[in-house]
BAFI-992616 format. One record per atom (N, C-alpha, C): residue number from 1; x, y, z; residue in three letters. Coordinates in Angstrom, 1 decimal, always signed. Each point is the difference from the previous one (the first is absolute). Layout:
<rec NUM <X Y Z> ALA> ...
This chain:
<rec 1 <-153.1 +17.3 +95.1> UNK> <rec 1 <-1.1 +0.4 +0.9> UNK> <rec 1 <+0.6 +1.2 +0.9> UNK> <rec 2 <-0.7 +0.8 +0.2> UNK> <rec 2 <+0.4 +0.9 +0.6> UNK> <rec 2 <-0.4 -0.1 +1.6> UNK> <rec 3 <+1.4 +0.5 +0.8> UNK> <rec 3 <+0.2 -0.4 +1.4> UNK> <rec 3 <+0.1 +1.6 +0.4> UNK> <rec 4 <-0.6 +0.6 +1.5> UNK> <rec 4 <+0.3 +0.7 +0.5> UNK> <rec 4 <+0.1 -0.4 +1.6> UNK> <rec 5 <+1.0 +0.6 +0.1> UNK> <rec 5 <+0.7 -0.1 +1.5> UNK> <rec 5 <-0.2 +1.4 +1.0> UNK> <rec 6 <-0.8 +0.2 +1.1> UNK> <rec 6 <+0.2 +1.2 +0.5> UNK> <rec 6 <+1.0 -0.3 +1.5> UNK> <rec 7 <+0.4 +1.1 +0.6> UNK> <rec 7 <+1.0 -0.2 +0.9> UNK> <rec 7 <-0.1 +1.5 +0.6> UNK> <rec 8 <+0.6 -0.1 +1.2> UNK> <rec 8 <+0.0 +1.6 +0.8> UNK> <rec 8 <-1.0 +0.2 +0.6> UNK> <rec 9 <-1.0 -1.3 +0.7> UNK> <rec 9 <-1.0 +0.5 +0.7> UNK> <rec 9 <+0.7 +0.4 +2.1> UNK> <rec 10 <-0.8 +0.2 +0.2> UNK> <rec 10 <+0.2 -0.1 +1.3> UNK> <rec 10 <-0.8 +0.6 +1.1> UNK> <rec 11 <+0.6 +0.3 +1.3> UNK> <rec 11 <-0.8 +1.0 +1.2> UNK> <rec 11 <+0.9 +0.9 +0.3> UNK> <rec 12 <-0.6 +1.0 -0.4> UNK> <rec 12 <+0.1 +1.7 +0.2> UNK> <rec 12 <-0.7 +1.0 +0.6> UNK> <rec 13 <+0.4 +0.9 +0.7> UNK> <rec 13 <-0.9 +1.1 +0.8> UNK> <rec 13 <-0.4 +0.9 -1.0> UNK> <rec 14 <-0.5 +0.2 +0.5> UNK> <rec 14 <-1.3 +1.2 -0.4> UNK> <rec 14 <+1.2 +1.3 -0.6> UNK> <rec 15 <+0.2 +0.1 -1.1> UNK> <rec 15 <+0.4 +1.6 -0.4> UNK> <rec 15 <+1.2 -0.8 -0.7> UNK> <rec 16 <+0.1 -1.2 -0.1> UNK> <rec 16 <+1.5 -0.7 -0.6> UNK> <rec 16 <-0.1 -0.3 -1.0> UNK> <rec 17 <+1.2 -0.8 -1.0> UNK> <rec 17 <-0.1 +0.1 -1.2> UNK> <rec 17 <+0.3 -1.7 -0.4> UNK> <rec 18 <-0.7 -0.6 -1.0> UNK> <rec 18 <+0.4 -1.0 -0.3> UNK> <rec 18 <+0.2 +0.1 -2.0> UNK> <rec 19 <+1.4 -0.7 -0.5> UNK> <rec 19 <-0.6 -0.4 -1.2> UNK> <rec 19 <-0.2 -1.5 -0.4> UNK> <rec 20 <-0.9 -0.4 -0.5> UNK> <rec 20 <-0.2 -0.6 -1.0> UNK> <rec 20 <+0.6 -1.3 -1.0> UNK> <rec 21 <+0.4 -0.7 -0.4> UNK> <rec 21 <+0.2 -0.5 -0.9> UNK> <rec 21 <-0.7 -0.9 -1.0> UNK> <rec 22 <+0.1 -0.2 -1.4> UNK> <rec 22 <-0.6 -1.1 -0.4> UNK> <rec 22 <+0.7 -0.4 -1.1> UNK> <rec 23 <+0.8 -0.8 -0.1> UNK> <rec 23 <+0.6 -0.8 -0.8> UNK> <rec 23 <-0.6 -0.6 -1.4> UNK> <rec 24 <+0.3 +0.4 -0.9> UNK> <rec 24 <-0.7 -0.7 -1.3> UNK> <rec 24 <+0.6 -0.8 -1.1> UNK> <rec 25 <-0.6 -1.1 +0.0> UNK> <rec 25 <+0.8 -0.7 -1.3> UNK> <rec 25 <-1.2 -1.0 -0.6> UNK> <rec 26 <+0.9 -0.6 -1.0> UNK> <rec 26 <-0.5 -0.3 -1.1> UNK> <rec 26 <-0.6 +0.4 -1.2> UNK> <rec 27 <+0.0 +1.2 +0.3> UNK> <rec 27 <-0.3 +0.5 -1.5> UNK> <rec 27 <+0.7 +1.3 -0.3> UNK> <rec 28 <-0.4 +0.8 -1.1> UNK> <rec 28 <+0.6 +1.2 -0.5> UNK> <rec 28 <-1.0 +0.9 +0.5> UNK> <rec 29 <+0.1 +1.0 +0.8> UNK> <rec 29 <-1.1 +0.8 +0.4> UNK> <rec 29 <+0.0 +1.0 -0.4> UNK> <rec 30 <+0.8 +0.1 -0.9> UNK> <rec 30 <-0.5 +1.8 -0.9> UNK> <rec 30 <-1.2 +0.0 -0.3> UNK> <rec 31 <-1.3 -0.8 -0.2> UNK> <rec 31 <-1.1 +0.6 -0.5> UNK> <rec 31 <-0.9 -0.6 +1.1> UNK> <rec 32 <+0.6 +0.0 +1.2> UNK> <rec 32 <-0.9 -0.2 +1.3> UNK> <rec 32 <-0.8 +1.3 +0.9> UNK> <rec 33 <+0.0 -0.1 +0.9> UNK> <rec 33 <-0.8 +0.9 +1.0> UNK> <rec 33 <+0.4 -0.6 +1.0> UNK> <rec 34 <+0.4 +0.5 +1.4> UNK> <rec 34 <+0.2 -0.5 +1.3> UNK> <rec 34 <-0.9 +0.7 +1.0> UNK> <rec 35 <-1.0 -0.6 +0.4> UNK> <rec 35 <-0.8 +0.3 +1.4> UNK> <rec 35 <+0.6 -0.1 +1.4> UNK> <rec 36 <+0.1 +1.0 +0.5> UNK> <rec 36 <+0.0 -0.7 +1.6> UNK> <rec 36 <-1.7 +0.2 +1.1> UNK> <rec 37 <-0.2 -1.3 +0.4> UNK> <rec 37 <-1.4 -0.3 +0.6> UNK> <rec 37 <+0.4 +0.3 +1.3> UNK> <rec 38 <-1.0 +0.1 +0.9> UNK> <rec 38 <+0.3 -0.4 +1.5> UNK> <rec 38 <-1.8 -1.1 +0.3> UNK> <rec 39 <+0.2 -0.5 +1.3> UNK> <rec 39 <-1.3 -0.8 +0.2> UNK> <rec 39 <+0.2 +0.0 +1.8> UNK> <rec 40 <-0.9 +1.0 +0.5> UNK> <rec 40 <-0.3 +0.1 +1.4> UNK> <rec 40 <-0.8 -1.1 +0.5> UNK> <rec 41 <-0.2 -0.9 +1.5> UNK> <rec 41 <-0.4 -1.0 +0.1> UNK> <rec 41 <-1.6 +0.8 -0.4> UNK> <rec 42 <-0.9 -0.5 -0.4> UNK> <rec 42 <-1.7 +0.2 -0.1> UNK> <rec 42 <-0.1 +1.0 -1.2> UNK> <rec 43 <+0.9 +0.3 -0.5> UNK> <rec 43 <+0.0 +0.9 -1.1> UNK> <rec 43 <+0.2 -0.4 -1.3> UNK> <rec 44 <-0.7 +0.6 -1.3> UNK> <rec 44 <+0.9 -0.7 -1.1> UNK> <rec 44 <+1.4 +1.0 -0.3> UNK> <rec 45 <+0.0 -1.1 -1.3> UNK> <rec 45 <+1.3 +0.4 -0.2> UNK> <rec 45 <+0.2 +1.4 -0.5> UNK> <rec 46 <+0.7 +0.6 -0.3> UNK> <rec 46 <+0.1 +1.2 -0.1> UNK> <rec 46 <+1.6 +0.7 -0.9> UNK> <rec 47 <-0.5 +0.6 -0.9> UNK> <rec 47 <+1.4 +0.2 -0.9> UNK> <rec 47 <+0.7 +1.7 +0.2> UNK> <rec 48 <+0.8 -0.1 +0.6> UNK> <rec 48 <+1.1 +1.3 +1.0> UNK> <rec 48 <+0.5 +0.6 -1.4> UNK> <rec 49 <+0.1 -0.5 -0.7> UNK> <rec 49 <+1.1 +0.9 -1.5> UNK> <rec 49 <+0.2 -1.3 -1.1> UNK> <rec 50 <+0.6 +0.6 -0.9> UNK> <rec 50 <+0.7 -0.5 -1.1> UNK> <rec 50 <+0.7 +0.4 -1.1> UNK> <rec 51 <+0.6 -0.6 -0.3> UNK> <rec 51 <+1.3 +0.5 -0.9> UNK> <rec 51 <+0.1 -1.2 -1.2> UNK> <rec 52 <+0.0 +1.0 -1.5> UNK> <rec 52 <+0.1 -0.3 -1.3> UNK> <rec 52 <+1.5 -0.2 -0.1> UNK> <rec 53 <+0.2 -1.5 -0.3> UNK> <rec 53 <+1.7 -0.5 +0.1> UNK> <rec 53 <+0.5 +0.8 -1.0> UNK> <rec 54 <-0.5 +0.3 -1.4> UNK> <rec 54 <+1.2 +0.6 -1.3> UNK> <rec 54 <+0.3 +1.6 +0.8> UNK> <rec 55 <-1.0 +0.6 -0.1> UNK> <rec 55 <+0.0 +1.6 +0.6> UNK> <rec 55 <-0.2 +0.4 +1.3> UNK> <rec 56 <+0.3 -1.0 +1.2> UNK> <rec 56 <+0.3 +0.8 +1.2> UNK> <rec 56 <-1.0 +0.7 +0.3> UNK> <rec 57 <-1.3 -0.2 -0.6> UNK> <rec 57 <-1.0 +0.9 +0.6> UNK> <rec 57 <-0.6 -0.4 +1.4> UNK> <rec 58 <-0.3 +0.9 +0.6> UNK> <rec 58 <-1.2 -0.4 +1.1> UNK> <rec 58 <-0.8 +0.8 +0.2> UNK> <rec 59 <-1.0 -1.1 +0.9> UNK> <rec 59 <-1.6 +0.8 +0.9> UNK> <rec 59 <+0.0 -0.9 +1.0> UNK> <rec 60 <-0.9 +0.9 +0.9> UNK> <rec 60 <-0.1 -0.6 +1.4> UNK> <rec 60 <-1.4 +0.7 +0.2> UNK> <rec 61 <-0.2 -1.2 +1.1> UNK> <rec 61 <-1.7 +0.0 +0.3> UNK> <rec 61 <+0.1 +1.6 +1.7> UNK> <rec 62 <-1.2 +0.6 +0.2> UNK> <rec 62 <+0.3 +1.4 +0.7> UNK> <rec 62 <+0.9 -0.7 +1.1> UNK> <rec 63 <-0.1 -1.0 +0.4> UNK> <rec 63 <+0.1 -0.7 +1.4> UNK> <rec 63 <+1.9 -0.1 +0.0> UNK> <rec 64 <+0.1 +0.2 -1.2> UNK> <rec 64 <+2.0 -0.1 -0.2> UNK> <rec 64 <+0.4 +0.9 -0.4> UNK> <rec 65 <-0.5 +1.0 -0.5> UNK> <rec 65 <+0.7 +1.3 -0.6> UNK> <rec 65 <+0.8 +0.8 +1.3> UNK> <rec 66 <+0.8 +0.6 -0.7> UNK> <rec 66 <+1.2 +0.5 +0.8> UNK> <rec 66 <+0.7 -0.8 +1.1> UNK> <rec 67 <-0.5 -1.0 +0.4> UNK> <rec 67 <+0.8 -1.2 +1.1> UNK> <rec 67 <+0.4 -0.7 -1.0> UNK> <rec 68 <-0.7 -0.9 -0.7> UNK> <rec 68 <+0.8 -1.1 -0.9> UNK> <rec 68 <+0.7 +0.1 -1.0> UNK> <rec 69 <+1.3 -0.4 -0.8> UNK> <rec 69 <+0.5 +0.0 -1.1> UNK> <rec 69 <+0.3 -1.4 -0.7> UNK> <rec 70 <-0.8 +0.0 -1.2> UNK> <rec 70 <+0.1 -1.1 -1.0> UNK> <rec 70 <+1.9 +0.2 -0.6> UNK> <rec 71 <+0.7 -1.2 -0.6> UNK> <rec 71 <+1.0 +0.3 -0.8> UNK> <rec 71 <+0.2 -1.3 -0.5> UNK> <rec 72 <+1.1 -0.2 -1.1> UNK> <rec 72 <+0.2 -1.2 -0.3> UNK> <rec 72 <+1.8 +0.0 -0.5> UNK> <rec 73 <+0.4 -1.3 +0.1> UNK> <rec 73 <+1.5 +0.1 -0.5> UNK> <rec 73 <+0.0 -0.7 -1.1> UNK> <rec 74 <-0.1 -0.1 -1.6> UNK> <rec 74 <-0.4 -0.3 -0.7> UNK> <rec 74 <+1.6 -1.4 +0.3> UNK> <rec 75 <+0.9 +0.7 +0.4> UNK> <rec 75 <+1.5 -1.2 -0.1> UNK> <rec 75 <-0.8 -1.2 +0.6> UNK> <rec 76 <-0.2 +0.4 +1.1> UNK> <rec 76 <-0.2 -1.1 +1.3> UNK> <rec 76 <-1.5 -0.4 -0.1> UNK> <rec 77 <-1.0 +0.0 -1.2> UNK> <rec 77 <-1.4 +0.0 +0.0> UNK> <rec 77 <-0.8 -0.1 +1.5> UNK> <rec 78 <+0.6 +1.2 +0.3> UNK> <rec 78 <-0.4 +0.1 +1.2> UNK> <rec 78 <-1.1 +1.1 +0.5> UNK> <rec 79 <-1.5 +0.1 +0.5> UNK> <rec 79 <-0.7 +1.1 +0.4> UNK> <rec 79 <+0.1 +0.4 +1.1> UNK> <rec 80 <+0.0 +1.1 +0.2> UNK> <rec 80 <+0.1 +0.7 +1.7> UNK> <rec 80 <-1.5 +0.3 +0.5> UNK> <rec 81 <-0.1 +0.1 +1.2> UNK> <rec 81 <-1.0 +0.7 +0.5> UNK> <rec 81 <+0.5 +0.8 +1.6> UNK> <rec 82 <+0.4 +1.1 -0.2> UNK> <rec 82 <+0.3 +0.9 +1.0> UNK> <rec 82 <-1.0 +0.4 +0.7> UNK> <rec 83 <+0.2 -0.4 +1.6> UNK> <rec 83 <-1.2 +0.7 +0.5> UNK> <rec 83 <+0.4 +0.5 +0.9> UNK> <rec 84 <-0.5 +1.6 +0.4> UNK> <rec 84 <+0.7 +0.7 +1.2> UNK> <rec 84 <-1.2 +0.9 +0.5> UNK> <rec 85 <+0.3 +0.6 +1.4> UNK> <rec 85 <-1.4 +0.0 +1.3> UNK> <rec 85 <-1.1 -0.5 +0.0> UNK> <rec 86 <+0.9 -1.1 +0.3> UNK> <rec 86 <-1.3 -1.4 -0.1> UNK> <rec 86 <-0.8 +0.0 +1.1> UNK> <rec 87 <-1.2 -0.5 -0.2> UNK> <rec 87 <-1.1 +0.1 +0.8> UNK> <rec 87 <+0.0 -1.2 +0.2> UNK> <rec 88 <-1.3 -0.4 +1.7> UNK> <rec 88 <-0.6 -1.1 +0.2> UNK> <rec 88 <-0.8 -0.2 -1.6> UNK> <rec 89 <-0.5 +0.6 -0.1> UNK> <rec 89 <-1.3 -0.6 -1.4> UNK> <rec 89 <+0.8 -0.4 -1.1> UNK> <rec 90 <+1.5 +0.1 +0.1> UNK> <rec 90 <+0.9 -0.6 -1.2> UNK> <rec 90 <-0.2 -1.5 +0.4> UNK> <rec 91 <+0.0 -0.6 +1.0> UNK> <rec 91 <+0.0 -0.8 +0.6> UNK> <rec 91 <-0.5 -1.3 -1.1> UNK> <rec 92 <+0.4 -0.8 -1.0> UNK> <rec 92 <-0.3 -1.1 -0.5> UNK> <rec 92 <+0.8 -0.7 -0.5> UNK> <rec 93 <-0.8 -1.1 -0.8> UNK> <rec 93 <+1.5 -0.8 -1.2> UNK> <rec 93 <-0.6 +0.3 -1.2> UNK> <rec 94 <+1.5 +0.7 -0.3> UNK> <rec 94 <+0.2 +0.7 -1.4> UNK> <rec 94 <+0.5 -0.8 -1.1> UNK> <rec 95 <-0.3 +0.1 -1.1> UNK> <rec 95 <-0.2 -0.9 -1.1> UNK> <rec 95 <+0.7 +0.9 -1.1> UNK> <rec 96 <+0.6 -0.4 -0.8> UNK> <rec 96 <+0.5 +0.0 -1.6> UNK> <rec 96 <-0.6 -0.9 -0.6> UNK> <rec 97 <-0.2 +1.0 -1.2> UNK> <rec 97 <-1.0 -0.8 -1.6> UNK> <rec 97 <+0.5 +0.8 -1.3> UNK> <rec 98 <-0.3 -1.0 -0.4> UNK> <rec 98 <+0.9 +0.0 -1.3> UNK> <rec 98 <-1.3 -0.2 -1.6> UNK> <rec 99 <+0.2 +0.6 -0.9> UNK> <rec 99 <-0.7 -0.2 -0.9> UNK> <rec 99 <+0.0 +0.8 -1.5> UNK> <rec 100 <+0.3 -0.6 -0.8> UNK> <rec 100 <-0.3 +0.6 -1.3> UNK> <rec 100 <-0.5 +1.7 -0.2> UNK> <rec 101 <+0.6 +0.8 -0.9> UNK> <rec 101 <-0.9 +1.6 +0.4> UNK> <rec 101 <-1.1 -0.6 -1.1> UNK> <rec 102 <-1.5 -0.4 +0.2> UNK> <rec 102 <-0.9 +0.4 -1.1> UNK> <rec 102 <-0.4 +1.4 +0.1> UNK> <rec 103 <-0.5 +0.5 -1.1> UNK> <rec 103 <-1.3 +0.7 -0.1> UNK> <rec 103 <-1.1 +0.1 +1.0> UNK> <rec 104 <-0.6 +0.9 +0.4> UNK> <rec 104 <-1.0 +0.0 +0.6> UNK> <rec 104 <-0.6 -0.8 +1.5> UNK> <rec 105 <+1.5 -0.4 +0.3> UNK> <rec 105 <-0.4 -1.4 +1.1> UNK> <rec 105 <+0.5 +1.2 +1.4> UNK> <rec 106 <-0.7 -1.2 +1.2> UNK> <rec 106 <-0.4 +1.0 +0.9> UNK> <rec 106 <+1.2 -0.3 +0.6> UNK> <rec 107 <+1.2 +0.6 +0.3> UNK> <rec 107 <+0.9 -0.5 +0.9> UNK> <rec 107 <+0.2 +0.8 +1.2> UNK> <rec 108 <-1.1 +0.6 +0.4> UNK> <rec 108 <-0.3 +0.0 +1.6> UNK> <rec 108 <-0.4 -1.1 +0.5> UNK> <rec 109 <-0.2 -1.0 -0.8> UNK> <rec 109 <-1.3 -1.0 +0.7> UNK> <rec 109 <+1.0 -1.4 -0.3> UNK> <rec 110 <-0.3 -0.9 +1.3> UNK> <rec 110 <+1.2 -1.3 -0.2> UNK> <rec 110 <-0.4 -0.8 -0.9> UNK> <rec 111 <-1.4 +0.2 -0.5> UNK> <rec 111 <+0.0 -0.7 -1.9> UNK> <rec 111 <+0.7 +0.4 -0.9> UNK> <rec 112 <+0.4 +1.2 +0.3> UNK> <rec 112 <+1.3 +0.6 -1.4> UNK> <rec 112 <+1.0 -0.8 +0.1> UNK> <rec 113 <+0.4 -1.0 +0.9> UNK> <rec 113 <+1.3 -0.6 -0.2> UNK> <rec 113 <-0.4 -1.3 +0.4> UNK> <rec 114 <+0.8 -0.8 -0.6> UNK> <rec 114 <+0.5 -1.3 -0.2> UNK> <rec 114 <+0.7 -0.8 +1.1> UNK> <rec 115 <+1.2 +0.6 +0.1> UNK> <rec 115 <+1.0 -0.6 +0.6> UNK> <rec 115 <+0.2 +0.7 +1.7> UNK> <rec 116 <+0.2 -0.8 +0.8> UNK> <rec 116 <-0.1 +0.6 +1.6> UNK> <rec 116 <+1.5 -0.2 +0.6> UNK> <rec 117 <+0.5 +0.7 +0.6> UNK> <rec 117 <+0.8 -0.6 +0.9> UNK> <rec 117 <-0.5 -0.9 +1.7> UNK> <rec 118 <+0.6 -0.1 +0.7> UNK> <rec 118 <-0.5 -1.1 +1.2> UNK> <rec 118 <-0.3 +1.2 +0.7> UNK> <rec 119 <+0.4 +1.2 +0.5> UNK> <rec 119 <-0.6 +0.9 +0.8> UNK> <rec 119 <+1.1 +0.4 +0.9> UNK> <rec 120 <+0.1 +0.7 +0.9> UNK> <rec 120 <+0.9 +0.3 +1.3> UNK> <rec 120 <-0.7 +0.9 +0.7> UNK> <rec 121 <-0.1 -0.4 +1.6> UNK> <rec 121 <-0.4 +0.9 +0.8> UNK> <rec 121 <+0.9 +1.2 +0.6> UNK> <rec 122 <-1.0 +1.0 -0.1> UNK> <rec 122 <+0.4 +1.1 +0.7> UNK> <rec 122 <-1.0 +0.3 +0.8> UNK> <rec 123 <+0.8 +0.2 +1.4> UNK> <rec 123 <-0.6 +0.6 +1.1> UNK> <rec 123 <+0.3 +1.0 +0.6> UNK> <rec 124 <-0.9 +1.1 +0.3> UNK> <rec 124 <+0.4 +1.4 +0.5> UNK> <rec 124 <-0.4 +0.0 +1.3> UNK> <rec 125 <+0.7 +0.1 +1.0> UNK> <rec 125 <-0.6 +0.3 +1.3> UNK> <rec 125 <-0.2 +1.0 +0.7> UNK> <rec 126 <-1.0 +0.7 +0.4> UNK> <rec 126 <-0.3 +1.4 +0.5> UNK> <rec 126 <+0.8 +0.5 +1.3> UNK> 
């Protein structure tokens, strides 16, 4: 079964940098995808980027471009999520997901994946 672990949340000021972690095991994830979500209280969830585990690819939603960076340590099956001049509206708990790359599936959307990690809060304070 596949387990994710995120780690590196915390409270940060406004313009600061936090990364990320999400720990993965149990399976071989060369033919995965890794999301990173965030969930603001009254908001849904929401998917910041993701990264194709074989090729290092990424995309990010407008709201992360040029602040956030996706990466992965294929040694350590480990996913990053770099975030820098962070805002109050960063303000949530951020999520890792994990899932199979199909065809044609929507993996902006938290039905593309399967597997969740427990979440970690980040707080930005103005």
């Amino acid at each position: 079964q596949v387990q994710l672990v995120e780690s590196g949340g915390g409270l940060v000021q406004a313009g600061g940098s936090l990364r990320l972690s999400c720990a993965a095991s149990g399976r071989t994830f060369s033919t995965y995808i890794m999301g990173w979500f965030r969930q603001a209280p009254g908001k849904e969830r929401e998917c910041v980027g993701r990264i194709t585990w074989s090729t290092g690819s990424t995309s990010y939603a407008d709201s992360a471009k040029g602040r956030f960076t996706i990466s992965r340590d294929i040694a350590k099956n480990t996913v990053y999520l770099q975030m820098n001049s962070l805002k109050s509206e960063d303000t949530a708990v951020y999520y890792c997901a994990a899932d199979q790359l199909w065809s044609g599936r929507n993996y902006w959307a938290p039905s593309g994946y399967a597997f969740w990690g427990q979440g970690t809060q980040v707080t930005v304070s103005s």
